[in-house]
C-alpha positions in Angstrom: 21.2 52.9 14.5 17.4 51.7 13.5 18.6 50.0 10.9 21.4 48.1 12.8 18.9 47.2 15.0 16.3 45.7 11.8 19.2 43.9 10.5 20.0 42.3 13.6 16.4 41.5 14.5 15.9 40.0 10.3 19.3 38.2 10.7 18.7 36.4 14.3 15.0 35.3 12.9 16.6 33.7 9.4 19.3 32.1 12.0 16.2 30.7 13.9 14.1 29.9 11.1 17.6 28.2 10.0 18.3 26.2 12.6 14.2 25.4 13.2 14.0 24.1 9.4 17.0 21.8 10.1 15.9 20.2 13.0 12.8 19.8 11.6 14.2 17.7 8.6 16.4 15.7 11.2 13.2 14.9 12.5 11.4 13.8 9.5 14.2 11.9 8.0 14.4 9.7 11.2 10.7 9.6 11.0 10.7 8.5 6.9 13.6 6.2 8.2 11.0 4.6 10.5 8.6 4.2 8.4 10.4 2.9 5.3 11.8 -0.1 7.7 8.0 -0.5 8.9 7.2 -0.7 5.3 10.0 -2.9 4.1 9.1 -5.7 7.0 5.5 -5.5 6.7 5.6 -6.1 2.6 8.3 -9.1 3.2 5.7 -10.8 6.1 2.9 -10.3 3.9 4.6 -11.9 1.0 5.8 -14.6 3.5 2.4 -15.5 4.2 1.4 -15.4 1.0 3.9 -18.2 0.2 3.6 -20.2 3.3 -0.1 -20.8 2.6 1.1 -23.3 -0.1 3.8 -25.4 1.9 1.8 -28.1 3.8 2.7 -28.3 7.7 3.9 -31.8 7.4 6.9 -30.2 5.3 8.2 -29.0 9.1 8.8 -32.3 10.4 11.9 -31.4 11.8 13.9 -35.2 11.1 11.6 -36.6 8.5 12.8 -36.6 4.3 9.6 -36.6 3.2 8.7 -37.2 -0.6 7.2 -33.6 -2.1 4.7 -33.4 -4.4 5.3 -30.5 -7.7 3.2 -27.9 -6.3 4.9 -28.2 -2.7 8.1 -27.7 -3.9 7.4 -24.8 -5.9 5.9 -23.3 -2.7 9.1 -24.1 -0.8 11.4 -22.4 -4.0 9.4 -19.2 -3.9 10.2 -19.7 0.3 13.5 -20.0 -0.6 13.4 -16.9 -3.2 11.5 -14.7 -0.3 14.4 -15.7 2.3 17.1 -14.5 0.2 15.1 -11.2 -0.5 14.6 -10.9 2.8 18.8 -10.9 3.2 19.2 -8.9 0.2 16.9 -6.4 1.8 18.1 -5.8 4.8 22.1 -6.4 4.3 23.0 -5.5 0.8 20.6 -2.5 -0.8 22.6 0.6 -0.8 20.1 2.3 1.7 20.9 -0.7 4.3 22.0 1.5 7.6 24.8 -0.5 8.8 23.9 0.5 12.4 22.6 -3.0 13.8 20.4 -1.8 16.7 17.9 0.4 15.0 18.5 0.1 11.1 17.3 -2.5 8.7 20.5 -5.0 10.1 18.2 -5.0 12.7 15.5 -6.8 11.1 17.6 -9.2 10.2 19.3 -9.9 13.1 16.1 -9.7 15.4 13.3 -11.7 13.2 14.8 -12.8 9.6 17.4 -15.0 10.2 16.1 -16.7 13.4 12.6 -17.6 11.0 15.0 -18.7 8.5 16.9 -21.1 11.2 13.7 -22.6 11.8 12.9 -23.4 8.3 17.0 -25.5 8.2 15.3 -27.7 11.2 13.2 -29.3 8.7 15.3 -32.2 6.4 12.6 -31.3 3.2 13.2 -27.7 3.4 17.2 -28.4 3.4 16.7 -30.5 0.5 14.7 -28.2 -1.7 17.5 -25.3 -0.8 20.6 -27.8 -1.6 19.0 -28.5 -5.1 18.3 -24.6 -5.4 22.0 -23.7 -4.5 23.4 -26.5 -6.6 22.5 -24.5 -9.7 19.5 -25.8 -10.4 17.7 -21.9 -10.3 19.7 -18.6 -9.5 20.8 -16.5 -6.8 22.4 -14.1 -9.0 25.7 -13.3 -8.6 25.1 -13.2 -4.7 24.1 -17.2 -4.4 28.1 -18.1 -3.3 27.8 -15.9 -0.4 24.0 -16.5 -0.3 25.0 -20.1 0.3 27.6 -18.9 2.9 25.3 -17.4 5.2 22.7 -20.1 4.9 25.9 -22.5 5.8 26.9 -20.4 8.9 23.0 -20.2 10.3 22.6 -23.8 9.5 26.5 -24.4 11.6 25.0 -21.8 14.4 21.9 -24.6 14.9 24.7 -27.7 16.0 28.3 -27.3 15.4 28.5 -30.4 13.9 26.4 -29.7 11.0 28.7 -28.8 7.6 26.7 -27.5 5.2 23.1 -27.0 4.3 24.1 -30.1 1.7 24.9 -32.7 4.2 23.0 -36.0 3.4 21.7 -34.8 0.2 23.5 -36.3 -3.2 21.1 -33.2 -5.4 
C-alpha cells in the first residue's frame, strides 16, 4: 500500500509539474509575442526616421505640386518602399496574428495607415507614389493590391477622390 501511495504522490507532482510547465510557456509565448510586435514597430519608426530626415518639410504642403529636386525624390521612394513594408509587415508575413485588437493588425490599423493618410494629403508625395505604381520601380508581385489599399485610404480621406493617380499624367 506504500507503494500505491509513492506512485500517487510521483504521479500528482509530474501532473503539476505538467500543467505548471504549460502555463508557464502560455506565458512566455504571449510575452515573446509582445515583444516581437514591440520589436517589429520600433525597427519600422526607426527606419522611418531615418528616411524622413531626407524629405524637406516643404514636400507636405498639403495642395501644392511642387517641383523635386533628385535627392528629394529618392527620399520620398525609399518613404514609399518603408510604407509598403510597413503593410507587408503587419498584414501579409505568415506570423501576422489576424486578431486586430492586440496582434500586429493592430499596428496597422492604430498607427501605420493613419501616418500613411497623412503622407496622400500632400500632392508631391501622391505624385512620387503614382510614378512608383505606374511601373516605374517594383512592388513585387503584391504592388496590384499594394495600389488597392493605397487607393481605398486615399478614397477614405474624401469620397470624391479616385485614385492615388488623379491629376497626374506619370
Amino acid at each position: 500500500m506504500e507503494t500505491e501511495t509513492i506512485k500517487e504522490v510521483i504521479w500528482s507532482l509530474s501532473a503539476i509539474a505538467a500543467w505548471s510547465g504549460l502555463g508557464i510557456s502560455i506565458r512566455n509565448n504571449a510575452r515573446t509575442k509582445d515583444f516581437n510586435k514591440t520589436k517589429l514597430y520600433l525597427d519600422l519608426r526607426s527606419r522611418y526616421l531615418t528616411i524622413r530626415q531626407n524629405i524637406p518639410d516643404y514636400i507636405f504642403q498639403k495642395d501644392e505640386d511642387i517641383d523635386i529636386d533628385d535627392k528629394a525624390k529618392s527620399a520620398i521612394e525609399q518613404y514609399w518602399y518603408q510604407c509598403f513594408d510597413e503593410w507587408f509587415c503587419t498584414n501579409k508575413l505568415d506570423s501576422v496574428d489576424k486578431d486586430k485588437t492586440d496582434g500586429y493588425l493592430a499596428l496597422w490599423d492604430e498607427y501605420f495607415k493613419h501616418a500613411i493618410q497623412s503622407s496622400l494629403k500632400s500632392k508631391s508625395m501622391r505624385r512620387v507614389l503614382s510614378y512608383m505604381i505606374k511601373g516605374h520601380v517594383s512592388f513585387g508581385r503584391l504592388r496590384d493590391e499594394f495600389e488597392e489599399l493605397l487607393n481605398q485610404l486615399w478614397r477614405d480621406l474624401d469620397s470624391s477622390h479616385h485614385t492615388i493617380h488623379d491629376g497626374f499624367d506619370t
